[in-house]
One Martini backbone bead per residue (centre of mass of N, CA, C, O) as a GRO file, in nm:
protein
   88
    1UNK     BB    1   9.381  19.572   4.140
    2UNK     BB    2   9.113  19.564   3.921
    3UNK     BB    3   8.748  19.664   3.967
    4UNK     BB    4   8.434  19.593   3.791
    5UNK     BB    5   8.097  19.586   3.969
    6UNK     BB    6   7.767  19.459   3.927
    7UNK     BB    7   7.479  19.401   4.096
    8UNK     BB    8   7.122  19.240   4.124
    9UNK     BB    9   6.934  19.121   4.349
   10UNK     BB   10   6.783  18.830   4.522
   11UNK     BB   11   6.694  18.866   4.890
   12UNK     BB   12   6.501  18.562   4.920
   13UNK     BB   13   6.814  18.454   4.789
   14UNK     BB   14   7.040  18.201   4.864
   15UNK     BB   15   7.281  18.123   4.575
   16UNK     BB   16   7.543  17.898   4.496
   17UNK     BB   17   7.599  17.697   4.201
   18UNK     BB   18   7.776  17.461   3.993
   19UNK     BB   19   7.747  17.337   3.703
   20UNK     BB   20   8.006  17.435   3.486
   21UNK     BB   21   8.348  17.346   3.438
   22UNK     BB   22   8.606  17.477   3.233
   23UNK     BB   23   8.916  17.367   3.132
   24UNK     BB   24   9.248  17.524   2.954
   25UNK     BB   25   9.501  17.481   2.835
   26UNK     BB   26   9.752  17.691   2.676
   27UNK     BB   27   9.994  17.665   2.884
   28UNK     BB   28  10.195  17.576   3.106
   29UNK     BB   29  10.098  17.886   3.277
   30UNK     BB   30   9.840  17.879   3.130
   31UNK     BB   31   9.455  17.959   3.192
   32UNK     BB   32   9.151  17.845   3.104
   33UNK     BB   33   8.809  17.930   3.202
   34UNK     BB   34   8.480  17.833   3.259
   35UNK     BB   35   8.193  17.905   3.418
   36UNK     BB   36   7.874  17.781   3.536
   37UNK     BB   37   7.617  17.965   3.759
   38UNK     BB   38   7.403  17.945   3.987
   39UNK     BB   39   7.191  18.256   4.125
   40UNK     BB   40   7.055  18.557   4.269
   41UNK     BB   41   7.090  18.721   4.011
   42UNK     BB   42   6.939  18.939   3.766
   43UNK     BB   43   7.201  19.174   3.711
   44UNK     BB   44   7.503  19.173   3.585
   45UNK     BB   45   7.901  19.244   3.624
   46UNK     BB   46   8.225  19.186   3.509
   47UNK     BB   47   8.603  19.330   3.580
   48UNK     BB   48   8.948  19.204   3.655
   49UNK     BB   49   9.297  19.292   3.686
   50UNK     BB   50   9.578  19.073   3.817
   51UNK     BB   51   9.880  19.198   3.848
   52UNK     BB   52  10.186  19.169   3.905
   53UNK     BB   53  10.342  19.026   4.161
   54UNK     BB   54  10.126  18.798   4.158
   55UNK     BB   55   9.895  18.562   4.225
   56UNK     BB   56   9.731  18.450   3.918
   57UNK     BB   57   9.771  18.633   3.702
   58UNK     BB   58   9.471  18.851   3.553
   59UNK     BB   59   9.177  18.790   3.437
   60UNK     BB   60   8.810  18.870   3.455
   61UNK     BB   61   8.472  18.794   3.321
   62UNK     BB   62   8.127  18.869   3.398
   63UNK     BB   63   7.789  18.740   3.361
   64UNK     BB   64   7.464  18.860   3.510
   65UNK     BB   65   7.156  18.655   3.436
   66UNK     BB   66   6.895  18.523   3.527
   67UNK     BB   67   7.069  18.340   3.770
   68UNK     BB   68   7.293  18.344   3.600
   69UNK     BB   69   7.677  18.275   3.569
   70UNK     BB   70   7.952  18.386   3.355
   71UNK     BB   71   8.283  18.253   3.375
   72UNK     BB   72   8.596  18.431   3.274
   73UNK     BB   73   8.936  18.297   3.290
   74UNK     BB   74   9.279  18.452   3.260
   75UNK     BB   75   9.568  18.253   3.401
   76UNK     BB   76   9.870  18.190   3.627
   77UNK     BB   77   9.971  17.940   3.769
   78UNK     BB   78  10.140  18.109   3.954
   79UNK     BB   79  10.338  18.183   4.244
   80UNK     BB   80  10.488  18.472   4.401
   81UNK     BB   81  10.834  18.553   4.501
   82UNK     BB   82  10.927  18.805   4.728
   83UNK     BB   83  11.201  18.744   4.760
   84UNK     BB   84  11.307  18.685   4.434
   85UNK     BB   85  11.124  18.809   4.246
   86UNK     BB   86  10.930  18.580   4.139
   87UNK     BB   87  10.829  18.302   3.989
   88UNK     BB   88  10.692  17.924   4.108
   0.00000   0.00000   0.00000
């Protein structure tokens, strides 16, 4: 996995909750995500990918910018068998 992020939080606020969650299935085992949660960010960003042969392979991209957070994720709905070396 790959992942590069960063944030400046508020150290007097503990906040972490899910304002709205949308799935779009792009295909059988593809699917994108995003979420808006209300934190204490006040400024950050991230951006991560989940290599193959791992649960859930794919990206992640997220913004925090004043207590919001944008958080974008196209995703394997598969689960890896090591022992198959294969998706299941």
């Amino acid at each position: 996995m790959i992942y590069i992020g960063f944030a400046i939080r508020n150290p007097f606020q503990q906040l972490h909750r899910m304002l709205k969650d949308w799935v779009f299935p792009v295909s059988k085992n593809k699917t994108i995500e995003i979420g808006l949660y209300r934190t204490n960010a006040i400024i950050g960003g991230s951006f991560g990918i989940t290599g193959f042969k791992q649960d859930h392979a794919g990206f992640n991209f997220d913004i925090e910018l004043l207590s919001y957070n944008l958080d974008f994720i196209f995703y394997d709905n598969r689960h890896y068998d090591e022992r198959k070396n294969s998706t299941i």
